[in-house]
Every structure is written in C-alpha cells, then in structure tokens.
RODO-2510 file (C-alpha; in nm, 4 decimals, decimal comma):
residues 257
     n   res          X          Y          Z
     1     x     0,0000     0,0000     0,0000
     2     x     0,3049     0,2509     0,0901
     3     x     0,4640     0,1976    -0,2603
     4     x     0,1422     0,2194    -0,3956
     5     x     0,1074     0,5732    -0,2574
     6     x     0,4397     0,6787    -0,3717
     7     x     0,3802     0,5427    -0,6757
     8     x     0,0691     0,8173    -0,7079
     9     x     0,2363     1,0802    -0,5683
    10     x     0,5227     1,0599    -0,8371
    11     x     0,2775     1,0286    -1,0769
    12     x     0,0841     1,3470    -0,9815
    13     x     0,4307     1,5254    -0,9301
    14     x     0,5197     1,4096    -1,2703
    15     x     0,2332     1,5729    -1,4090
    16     x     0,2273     1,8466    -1,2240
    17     x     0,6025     1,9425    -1,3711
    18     x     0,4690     1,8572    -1,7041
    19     x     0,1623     2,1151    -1,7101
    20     x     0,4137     2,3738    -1,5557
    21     x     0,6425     2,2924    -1,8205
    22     x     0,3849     2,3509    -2,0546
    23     x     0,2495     2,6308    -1,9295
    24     x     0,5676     2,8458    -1,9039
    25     x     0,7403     2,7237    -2,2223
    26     x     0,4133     2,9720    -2,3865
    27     x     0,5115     3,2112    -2,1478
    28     x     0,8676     3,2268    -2,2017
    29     x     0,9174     3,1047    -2,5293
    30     x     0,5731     3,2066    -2,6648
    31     x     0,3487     3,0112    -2,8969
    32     x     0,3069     2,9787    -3,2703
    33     x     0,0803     3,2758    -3,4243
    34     x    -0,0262     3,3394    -3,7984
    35     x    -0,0049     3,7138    -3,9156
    36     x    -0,0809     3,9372    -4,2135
    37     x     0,2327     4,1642    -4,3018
    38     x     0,2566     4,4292    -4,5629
    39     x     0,5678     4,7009    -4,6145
    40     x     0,4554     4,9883    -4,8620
    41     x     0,7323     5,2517    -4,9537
    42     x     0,7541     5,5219    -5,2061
    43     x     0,6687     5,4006    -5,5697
    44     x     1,0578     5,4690    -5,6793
    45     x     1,1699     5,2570    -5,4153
    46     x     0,9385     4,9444    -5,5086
    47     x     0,5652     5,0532    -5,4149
    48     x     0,4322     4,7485    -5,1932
    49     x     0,7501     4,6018    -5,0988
    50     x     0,6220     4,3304    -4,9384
    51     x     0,2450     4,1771    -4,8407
    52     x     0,1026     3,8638    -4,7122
    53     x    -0,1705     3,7201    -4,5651
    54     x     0,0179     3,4316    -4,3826
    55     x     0,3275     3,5233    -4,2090
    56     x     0,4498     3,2365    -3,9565
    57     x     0,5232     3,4285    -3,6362
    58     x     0,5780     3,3376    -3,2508
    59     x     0,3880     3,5264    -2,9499
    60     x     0,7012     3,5745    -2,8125
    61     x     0,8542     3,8131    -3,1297
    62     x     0,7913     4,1728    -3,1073
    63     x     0,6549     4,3606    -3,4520
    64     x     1,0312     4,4543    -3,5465
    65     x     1,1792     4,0879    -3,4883
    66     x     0,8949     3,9907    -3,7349
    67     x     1,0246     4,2721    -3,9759
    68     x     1,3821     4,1760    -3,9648
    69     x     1,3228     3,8391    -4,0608
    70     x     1,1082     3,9274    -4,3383
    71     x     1,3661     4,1207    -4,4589
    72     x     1,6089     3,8875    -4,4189
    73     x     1,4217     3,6357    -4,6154
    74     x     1,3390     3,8663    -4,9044
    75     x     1,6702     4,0519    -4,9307
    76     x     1,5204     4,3696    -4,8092
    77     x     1,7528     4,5887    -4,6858
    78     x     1,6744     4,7255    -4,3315
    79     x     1,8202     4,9678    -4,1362
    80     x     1,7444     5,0639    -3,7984
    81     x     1,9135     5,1640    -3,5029
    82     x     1,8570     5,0806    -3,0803
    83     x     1,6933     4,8165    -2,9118
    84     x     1,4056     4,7233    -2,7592
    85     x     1,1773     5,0068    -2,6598
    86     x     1,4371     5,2449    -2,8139
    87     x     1,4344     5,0550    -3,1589
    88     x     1,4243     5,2928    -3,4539
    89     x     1,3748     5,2171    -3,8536
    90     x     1,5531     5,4631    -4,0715
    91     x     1,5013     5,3217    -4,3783
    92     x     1,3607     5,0094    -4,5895
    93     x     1,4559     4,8712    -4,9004
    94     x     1,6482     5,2075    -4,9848
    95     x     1,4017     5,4407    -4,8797
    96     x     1,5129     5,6471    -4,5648
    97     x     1,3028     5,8944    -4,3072
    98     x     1,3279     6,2896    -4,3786
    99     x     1,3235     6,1974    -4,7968
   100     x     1,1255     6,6116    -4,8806
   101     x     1,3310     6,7628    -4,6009
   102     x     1,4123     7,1071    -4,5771
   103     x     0,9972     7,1647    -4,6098
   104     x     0,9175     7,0707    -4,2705
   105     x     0,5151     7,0283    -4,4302
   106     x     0,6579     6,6910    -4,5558
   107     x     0,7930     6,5674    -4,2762
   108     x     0,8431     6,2176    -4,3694
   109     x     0,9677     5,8636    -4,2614
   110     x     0,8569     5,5069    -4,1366
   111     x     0,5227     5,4766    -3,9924
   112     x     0,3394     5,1214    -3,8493
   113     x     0,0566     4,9997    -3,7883
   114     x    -0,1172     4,6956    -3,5857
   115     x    -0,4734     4,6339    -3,6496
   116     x    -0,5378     4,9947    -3,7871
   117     x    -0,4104     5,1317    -3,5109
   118     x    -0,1059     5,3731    -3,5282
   119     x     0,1053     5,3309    -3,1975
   120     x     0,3444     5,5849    -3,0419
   121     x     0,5887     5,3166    -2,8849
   122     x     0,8560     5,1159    -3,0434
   123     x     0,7920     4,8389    -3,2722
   124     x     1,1143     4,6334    -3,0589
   125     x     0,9644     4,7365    -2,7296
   126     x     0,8918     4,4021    -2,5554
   127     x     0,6524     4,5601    -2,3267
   128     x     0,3861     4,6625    -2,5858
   129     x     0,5017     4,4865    -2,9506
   130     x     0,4405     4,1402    -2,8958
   131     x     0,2725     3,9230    -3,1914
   132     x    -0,0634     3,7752    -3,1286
   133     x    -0,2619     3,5680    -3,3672
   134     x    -0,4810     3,7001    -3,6315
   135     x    -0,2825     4,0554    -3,5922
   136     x    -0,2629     4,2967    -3,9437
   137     x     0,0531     4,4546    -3,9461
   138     x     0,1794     4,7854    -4,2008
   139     x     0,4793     4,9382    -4,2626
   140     x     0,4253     5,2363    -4,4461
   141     x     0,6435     5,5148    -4,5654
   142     x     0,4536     5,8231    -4,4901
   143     x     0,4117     6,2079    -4,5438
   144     x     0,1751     6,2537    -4,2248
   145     x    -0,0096     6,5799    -4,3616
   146     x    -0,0305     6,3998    -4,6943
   147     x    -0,0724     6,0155    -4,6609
   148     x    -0,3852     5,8984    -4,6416
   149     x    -0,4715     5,5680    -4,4178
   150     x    -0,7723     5,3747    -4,5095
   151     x    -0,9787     5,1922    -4,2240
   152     x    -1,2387     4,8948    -4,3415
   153     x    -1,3867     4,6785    -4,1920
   154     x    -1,7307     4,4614    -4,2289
   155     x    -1,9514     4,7077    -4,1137
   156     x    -1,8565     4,9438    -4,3998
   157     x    -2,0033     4,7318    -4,6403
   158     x    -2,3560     4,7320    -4,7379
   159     x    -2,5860     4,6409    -5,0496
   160     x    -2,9314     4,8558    -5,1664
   161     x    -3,2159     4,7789    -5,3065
   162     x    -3,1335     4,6779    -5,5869
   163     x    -2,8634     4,4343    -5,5234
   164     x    -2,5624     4,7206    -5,5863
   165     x    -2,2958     4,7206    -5,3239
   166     x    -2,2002     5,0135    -5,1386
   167     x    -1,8534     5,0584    -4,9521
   168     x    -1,7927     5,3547    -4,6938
   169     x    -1,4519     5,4039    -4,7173
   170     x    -1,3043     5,6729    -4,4162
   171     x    -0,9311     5,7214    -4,3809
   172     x    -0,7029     5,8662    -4,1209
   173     x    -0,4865     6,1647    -4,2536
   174     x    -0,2558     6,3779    -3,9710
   175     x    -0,4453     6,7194    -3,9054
   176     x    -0,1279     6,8516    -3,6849
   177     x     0,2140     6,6119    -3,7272
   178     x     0,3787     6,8019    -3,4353
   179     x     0,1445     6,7267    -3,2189
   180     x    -0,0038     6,3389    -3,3292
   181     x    -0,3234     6,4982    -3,3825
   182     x    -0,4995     6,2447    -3,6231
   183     x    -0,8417     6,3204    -3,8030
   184     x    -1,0831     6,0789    -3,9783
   185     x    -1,2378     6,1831    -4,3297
   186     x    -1,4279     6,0556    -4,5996
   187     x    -1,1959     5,9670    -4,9029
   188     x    -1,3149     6,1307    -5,2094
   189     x    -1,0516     5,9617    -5,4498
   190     x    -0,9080     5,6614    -5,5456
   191     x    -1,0366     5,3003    -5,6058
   192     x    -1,1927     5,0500    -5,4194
   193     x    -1,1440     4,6922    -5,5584
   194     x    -1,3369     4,3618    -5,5622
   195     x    -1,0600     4,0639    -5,6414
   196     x    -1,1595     3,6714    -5,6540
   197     x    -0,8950     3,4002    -5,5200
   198     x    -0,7962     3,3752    -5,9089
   199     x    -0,6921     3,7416    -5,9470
   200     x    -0,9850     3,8132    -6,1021
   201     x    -1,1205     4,2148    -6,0861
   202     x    -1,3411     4,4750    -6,0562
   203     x    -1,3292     4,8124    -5,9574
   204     x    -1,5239     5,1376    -5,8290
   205     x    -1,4502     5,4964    -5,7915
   206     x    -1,4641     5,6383    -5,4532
   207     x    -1,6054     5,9650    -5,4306
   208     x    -1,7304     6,1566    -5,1606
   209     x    -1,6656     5,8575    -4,8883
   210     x    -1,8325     5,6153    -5,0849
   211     x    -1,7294     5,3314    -5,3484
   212     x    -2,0377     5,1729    -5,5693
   213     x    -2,0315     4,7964    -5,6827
   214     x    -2,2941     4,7740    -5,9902
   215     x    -2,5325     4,4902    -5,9310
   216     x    -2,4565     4,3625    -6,2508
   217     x    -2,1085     4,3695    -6,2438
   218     x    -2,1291     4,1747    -5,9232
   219     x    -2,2646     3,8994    -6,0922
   220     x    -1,8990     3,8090    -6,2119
   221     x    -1,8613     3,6870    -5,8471
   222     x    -2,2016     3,5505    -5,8220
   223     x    -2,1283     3,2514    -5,5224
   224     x    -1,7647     3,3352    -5,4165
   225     x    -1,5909     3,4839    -5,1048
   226     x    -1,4380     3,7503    -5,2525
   227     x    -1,1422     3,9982    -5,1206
   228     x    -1,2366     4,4147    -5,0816
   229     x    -1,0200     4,6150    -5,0167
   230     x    -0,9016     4,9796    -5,0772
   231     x    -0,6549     5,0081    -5,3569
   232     x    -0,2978     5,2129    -5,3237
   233     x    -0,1934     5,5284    -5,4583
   234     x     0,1159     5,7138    -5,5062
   235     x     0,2108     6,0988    -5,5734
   236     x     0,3137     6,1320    -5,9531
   237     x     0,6671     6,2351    -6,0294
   238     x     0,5744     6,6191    -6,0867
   239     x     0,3317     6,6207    -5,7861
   240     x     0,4132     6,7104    -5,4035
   241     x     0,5373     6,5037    -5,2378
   242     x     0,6461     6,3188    -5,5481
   243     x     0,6238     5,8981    -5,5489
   244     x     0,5429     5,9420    -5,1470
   245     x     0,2495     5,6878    -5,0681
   246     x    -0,1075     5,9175    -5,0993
   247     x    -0,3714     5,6480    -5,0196
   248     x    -0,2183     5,3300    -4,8121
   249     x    -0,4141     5,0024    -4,9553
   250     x    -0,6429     4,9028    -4,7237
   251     x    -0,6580     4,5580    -4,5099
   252     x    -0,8435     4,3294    -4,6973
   253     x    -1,1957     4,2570    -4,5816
   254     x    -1,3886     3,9137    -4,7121
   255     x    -1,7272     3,8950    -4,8455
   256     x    -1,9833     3,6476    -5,0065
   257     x    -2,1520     3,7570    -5,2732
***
C-alpha cells in the first residue's frame, strides 16, 4: 500500500512538472501565431515592398523581430538603429526617413501599424510589440499631412435595393504632425477593388466617402468569397510630395456575394 502511494504521488508530481512545463514554455518562449504583413514605400523605391496574408510568427517576437526576418528572407535591406523600446527604422529597401526635407510640411519617414491602429511606442519594445494571432501589421512610408490611411472593416459594407454594393470608405490623414493629432475623413478619391482568389477584378470609384459595386457587375462573383479592399496610390513624379504613398491600400476585408 506505501509503494502504492508513492507510486501516485510521483505520478501526480510528474504531471504536475509537465503542465508547468507547458504552461511556461508559452510564457517564455511564446506560442506559434499566424499574421498578415505588408511594407509599402515610395513608388521609386518598389511601391508594396512586401504583403502577405500568412506570415508564420511566434507570441514571443515583437513587430520589429517579425520585420527583420522578413527582410532577411526577401533581401530587403533594413536599417534601424537601438533596441528594444528604443528601436528605430531609418530606412527600408532604400528608402530612408526625412526623404522632402528642408519643407518641414513633408515631414516624412517610417510609420506602423497593428490592427489599424497607429502606436506611439517602439515596434522592438517588448513591453507593448508582442505578436498575437490574427494581428494585421503595415509598414508604411509616410508624409503625415499627406498620406492617407484607409480603415475597413465589415460594417462598412452594405448592399441597396437593388442588389448594388455600397462601400464607406473613411481614412485617417494627420491634421497637426507636431502634435499626433490624427483626423478621420471621408476619401473622395481613389479606387476600391473587388478581387476573386484567381486574381480576377473589378473596380469602383470612390467619391465623396463612398465606393459603388454595380449589381450587374457583381454577378462576375455571383457565389464566391471575394477579397475588398481599398486600392494604393502614389504621388506622380511632378506632384508634391512626389512617389510618397497618398492612399495606403487598405486591409483586406472578405465577403460572399
């Protein structure tokens, strides 16, 4: 009966190691996450540098780790200086921060994004850039006052009456760069885009906020699950800020038609 006993208790000791084992190997050495990344520069320095859908990441990687490797990978050329929460990115792929300096209205450089949201820390601070599943992450090279930043989502998207669909497209623009003041406006230019999972697509015109899907041209797509999403757009070569990004594609948003 005794060395049955002990017998139990090394058993529940044995598991008890094993769930703490378990248990602090996804604390310390996080767990496996899948993540959409997307770097968009200037169009002279390679326009959407990078985008996917599926990037294999770990809980434990800040939003910069994830970056580095990417460009690693991909032969991007990265440079950034500091670490952790003082981590800074100077330049990608050739393009580097201050680009339309001495005009201080186009202040420029490396902006990101996680979920839509713009953040005002570090993307190597371990404190508040982890990697968690599902998360959207952009790297965008932006002229605050003159980059727009397109938020959709499922709620912008509607259809009428008559079978059209509609999509409210907002975007983010900075009102006051010195002082992170952002604003939220209806874009009034640009294209929004339907795209099947063959590349197949159609487009609408934005104007005034809104982007209109023709009821007949929607029967191209009749029965799929289709991407939306808010094209890109760049400053022309004789425009100010020339090549910088104007409208940031959007995050793609699914629908069945």
């Amino acid at each position: 009966m005794k060395k049955f006993k002990e017998i139990n208790k090394f058993r529940s000791i044995s598991i008890l190691i094993l769930v703490l084992t378990l248990f602090l190997s996804n604390v310390v050495f996080g767990a496996p996450a899948t993540i959409s990344y997307k770097i968009v520069s200037t169009s002279d320095k390679g326009g959407i540098v990078f985008q996917s859908e599926e990037v294999a990441a770990d809980t434990d990687e800040t939003y910069f780790d994830v970056l580095q490797r990417i460009c690693s990978d991909n032969g991007i050329p990265l440079d950034a200086s500091g670490s952790g929460a003082g981590t800074y990115v100077r330049g990608i792929n050739g393009e580097y921060e201050m680009r339309y300096l001495p005009n201080e209205d186009y202040y420029s450089g490396w902006m990101f994004r996680v979920n839509n949201v713009l953040h005002g820390y570090s993307a190597g601070d371990p404190a508040n850039s982890k990697v968690s599943e599902g998360d959207k992450i952009t790297w965008y090279y932006a002229c605050p006052s003159h980059t727009y930043f397109p938020i959709l989502d499922d709620n912008d998207i509607d259809f009428d009456s008559s079978g059209n669909m509609i999509i409210n497209v907002e975007a983010e623009i900075f009102e006051d760069v010195w002082n992170w003041q952002i604003i939220t406006v209806p874009l009034d230019e640009g294209r929004a885009v339907l795209e099947d999972d063959s590349g197949n697509k159609i487009y609408a015109t934005i104007n005034d906020g809104e982007a209109v899907f023709n009821e007949t041209n929607l029967k191209k797509f009749k029965g799929k699950n289709v991407k939306a999403y808010v094209e890109g757009k760049w400053y022309g070569e004789t425009e100010n800020p020339d090549h910088c990004p104007k409208i940031v594609k959007s995050e793609i948003v699914r629908v069945q038609l």
